[in-house]
N, C-alpha and C positions, 0 to 999 in steps of 0.2 A: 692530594690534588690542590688545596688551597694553597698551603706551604710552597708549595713546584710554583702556581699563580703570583705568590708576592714575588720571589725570585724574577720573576718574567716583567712584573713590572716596573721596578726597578732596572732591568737590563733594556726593553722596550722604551721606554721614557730616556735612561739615556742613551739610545742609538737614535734616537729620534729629535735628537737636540733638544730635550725639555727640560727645562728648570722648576724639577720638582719639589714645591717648598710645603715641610709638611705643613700642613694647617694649624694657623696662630703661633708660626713660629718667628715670624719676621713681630713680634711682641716681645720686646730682650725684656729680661729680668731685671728689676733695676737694681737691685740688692745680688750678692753671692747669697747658693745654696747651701745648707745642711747638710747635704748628702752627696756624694761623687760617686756614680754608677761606672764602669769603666766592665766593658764587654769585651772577650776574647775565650781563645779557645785551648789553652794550654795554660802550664803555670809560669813558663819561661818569662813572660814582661812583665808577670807578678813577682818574681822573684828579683829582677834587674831595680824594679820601684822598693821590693823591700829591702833589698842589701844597697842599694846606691842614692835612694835619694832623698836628700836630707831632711828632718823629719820625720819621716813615717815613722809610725809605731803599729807597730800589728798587734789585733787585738786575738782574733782567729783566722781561720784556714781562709774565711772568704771575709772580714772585715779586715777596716784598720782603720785609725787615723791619723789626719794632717791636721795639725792645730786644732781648729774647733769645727771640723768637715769631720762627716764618716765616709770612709770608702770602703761601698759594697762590689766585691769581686761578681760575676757574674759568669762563670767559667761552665760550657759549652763544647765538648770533642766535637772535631769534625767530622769523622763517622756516618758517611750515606749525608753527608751535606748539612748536618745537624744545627753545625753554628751560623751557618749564613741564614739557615729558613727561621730559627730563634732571632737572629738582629732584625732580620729585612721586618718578620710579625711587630719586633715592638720598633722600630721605626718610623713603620707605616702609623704607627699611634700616639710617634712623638708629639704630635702639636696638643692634642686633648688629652696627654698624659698627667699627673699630680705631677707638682716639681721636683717631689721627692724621688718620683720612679723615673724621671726622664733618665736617658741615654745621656753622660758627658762627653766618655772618652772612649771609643771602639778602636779595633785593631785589624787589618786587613792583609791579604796574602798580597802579591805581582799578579797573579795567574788572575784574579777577578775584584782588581783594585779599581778598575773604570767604572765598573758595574755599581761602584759607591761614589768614589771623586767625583763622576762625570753627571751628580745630581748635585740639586741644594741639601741633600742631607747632610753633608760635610761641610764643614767651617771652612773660608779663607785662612790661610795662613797668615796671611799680612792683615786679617779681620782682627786676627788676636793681637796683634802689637809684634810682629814676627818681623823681624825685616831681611833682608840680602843678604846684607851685612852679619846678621847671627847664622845664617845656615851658610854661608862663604866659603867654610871649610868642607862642608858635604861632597862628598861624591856626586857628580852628576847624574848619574842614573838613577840614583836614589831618588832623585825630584823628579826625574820624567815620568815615574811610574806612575808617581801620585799628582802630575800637573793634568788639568780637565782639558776640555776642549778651547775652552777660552783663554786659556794659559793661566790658570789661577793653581796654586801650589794647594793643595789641600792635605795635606800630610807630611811626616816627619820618620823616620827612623835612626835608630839608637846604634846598628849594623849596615852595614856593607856583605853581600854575601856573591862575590869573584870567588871563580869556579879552577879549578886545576885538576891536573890528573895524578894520581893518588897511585904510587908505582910500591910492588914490592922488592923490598932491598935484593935479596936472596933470588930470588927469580932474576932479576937484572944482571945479577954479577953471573950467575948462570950462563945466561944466555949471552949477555952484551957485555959481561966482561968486566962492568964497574957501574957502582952504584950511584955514584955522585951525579946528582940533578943535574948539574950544565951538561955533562956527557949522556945523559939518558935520553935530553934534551932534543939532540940530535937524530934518535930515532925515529922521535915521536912529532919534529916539528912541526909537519904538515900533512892531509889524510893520505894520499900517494906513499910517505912515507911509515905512516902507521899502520897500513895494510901492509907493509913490506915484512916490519918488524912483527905484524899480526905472525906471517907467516913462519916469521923464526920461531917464534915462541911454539906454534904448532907441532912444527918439527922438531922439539924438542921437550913435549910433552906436557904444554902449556895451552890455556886459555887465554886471549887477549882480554876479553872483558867476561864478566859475568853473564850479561843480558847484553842485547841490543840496545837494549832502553840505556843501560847506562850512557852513553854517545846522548841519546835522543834532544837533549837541551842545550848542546853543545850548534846543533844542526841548529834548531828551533830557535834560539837565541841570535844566528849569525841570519835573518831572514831578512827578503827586500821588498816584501808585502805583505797586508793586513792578513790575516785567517777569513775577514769579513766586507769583502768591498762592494758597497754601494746594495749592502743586503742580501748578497750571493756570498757563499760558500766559496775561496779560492784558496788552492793548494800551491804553495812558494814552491819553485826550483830547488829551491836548498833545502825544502823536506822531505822531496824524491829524489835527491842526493844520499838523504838518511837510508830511504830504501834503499836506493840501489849497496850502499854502502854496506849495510846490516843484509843483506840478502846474500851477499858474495861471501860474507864473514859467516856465515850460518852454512852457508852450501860448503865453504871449505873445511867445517870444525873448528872455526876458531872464536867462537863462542855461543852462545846458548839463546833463547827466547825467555825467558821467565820474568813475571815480572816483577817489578821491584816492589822492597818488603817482603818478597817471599822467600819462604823457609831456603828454597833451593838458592833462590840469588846470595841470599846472606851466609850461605856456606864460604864462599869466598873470603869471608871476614877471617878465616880459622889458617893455623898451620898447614894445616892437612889437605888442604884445597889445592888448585892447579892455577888457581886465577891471578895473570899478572895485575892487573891495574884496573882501579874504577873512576870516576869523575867525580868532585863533588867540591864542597867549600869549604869551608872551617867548619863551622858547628857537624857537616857529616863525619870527618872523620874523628873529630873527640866527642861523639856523642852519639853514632849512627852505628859504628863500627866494630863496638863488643871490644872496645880498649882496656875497659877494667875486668873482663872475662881472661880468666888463666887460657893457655891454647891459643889466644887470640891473637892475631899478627901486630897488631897495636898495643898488647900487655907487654910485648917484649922492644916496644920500638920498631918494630919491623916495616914498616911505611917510610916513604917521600916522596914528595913531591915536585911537582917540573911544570909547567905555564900546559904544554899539548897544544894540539893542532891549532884550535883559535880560542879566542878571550870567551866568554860564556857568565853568567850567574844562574844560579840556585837558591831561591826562596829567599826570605829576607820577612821583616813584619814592620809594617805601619802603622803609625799611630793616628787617629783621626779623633777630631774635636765635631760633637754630636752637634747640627743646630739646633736650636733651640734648648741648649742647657744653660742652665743659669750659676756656671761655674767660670766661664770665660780667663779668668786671671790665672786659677789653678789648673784648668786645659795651657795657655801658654807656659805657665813656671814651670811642669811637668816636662813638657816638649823642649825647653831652652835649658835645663838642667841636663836631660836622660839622652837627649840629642845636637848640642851644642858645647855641651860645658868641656873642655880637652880635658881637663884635670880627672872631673866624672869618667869620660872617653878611657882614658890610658886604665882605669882603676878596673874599668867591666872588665878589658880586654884583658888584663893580669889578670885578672880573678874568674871571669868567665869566659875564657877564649874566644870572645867574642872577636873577628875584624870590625871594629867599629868605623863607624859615619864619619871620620875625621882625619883629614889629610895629615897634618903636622904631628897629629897623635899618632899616625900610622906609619910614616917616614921615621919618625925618633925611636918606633918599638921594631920600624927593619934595619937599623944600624946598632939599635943594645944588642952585644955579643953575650950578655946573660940571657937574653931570652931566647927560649926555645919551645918547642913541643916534645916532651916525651912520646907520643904515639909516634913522632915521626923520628925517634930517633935521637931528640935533641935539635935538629934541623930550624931553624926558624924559616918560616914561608911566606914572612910579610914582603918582601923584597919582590918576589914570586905575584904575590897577589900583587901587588903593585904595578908590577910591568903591565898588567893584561886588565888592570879598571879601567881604566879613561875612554876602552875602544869599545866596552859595552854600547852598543846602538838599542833602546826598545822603545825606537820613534814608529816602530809598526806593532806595536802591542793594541790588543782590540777586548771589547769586552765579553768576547768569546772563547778567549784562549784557553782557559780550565776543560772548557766542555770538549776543542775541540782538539785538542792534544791528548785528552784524554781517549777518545774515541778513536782518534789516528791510531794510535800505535795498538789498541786494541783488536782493530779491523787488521791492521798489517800483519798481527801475531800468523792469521789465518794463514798471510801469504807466502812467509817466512816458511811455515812450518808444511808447507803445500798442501794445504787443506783448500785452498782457494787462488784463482787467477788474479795478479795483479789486477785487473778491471772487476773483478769480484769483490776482491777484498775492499776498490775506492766506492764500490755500491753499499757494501755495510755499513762502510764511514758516514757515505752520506745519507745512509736512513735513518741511524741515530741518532744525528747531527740534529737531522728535521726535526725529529720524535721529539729533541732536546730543546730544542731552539724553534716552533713551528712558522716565528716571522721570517725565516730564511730560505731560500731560492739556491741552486745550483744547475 
């Protein structure tokens, strides 16, 4: 319960417009730190700072060092909420913390990036010596995520994660004849059209998607209001679109309820499955998808890719500068190398297929005719991703969206599977919602 209470504070204080500075943190260090604490929940930005940027030496699995800095890793799974109730406990203790154990550098999802920006626990970006001009090449949406209520940038990412739809070759030529993305294109270019083609595939002894959920972000992403207005609970048009959508695909067979990361969803990943197509971004399909698994439709190249019904993103990670760390110079070098530098940019993306955060580095790697993806074939997708970034809109993102997307598509399972009336299944939603969230009204 206490854990669950910092969570709450943090999210309360920012819905309530307060600028919560922790205690004695507005006291800069006047001197750089000994030590760079840098929090997150996986090894993946641990790995991008050790192969990419310049300097580091790792010393072990959770140290390393910059010059004459130690950097202590601090790695936390997300697991039942693990790594947010670990940051938010020693946040709340940054201002009375030894200098050594402060917080510098923390790392954030989309789904509950306000829930930190939208306090003073996050550094300005332009605080650090950031300016317009270095983040210039970014993607736009990339800075909405992490711009606060007052328009203050608070965050940086090193990726870009634009979303497509992830088609199998063989299935395609099956059914539609040919596998080449422009012409697949055409099936799938709008939802009218995709339920169309849902239905060939039916008829021919196919699954259009795995789950429901696969769609689920695609809908969620294209919304025209908050999840959270004015402290009520409201459900967008376009996420009972989803339903209606997934309800009609479910009643005719042409795909499943299950949900994602489960054993059953991820059968789709194999030869042997019936599932045409999933959604996702880059890192999902060289990395989600069971590529280096023999059997897998990605060991053989069997994937590609084509834009689908609308633009959409999938996950992505920020980086955030802790206030009150007394690292400030090595918070910006870190941010203006791992997310500004194009040379850095083009280097991750070779090396870790990452879509990186940069226009001109992502424009010159969708015209190299060497580069490609084997999962997909050979196919290069940067062109692909490129048509469908700019239209990303998440000017209605709230800092409620983890809990209540979560909770949506949970309750909906109900309705899908007719265990419950639609008016049932939006009753679970919103008792969970409460349970979850108890400053909220519907």
């Amino acid at each position: 319960m206490k854990k669950k209470m910092l969570s709450i504070i943090l999210a309360a204080a920012m819905t309530a417009g307060m600028a919560v500075m922790p205690a004695g943190a507005e006291e800069a260090a006047p001197e750089e730190g000994s030590v760079f604490n840098i929090y997150c929940w996986n090894e993946e930005f641990k790995s991008r700072v050790t192969d990419h940027y310049p300097g580091y030496e790792e010393i072990d699995a959770t140290t390393g060092q910059i010059g004459d800095v130690t950097v202590k890793w601090n790695i936390t799974p997300n697991d039942d909420n693990a790594y947010q109730n670990n940051l938010d406990e020693t946040l709340l203790k940054q201002g009375t913390a030894a200098a050594d154990d402060k917080i510098d550098l923390f790392l954030i999802e989309a789904d509950y990036a306000l829930k930190y920006t939208d306090t003073e626990y996050t550094m300005n970006i332009a605080d650090l010596g950031i300016t317009e001009e270095d983040t210039a090449e970014q993607f736009g949406y990339t800075k909405d995520i992490v711009t606060d209520s007052r328009g203050n940038l608070k965050g940086l990412s090193w990726q870009g994660c634009p979303g497509l739809l992830i088609y199998r070759r063989d299935i395609a030529k099956d059914v539609l004849g040919t596998d080449d993305p422009a012409e697949v294109q055409t099936y799938l270019s709008d939802w009218e059209t995709f339920l169309s083609t849902a239905q060939k595939m039916k008829e021919s002894g196919y699954v259009m998607t795995s789950s429901v959920n696969d769609a689920y972000r695609v809908f969620s992403n294209n919304v025209t209001s908050k999840w959270v207005e004015d402290g009520a609970i409201n459900i967008d048009e376009n996420i009972m679109n989803w339903v209606e959508t997934s309800k009609a695909m479910v009643d005719a067979g042409q795909t499943n309820t299950y949900e994602l990361w489960s054993d059953d969803w991820s059968k789709g990943f194999y030869t042997d499955s019936n599932v045409f197509c999933y959604f996702g971004p880059a890192w999902f399909y060289d990395f989600s998808m069971a590529g280096d698994t023999e059997g897998s439709v990605g060991y053989d190249g069997g994937w590609a890719v084509t834009e689908g019904p609308q633009s959409f993103f999938w996950g992505g990670t920020w980086i955030c500068g802790a206030t009150g760390s007394d690292n400030p110079s090595l918070i910006k070098d870190i941010m203006l190398n791992l997310t500004c530098n194009p040379d850095i940019m083009t280097e991750i993306a070779k090396a870790d297929g990452d879509f990186v955060n940069n226009k001109s580095a992502m424009e010159a790697l969708a015209s190299d005719e060497s580069f490609g993806d084997a999962i997909l074939g050979g196919q290069n997708p940067i062109s692909k991703f490129l048509a469908g970034i700019d239209s990303i809109d998440l000017s209605n993102l709230s800092a409620y969206d983890q809990g209540c997307n979560e909770e949506f598509q949970n309750a909906m399972r109900n309705y899908f599977e007719g265990n419950a009336t639609l008016e049932e299944a939006t009753d679970l939603f919103y008792t969970a919602v409460v349970e979850k969230y108890p400053e909220l009204t519907y």
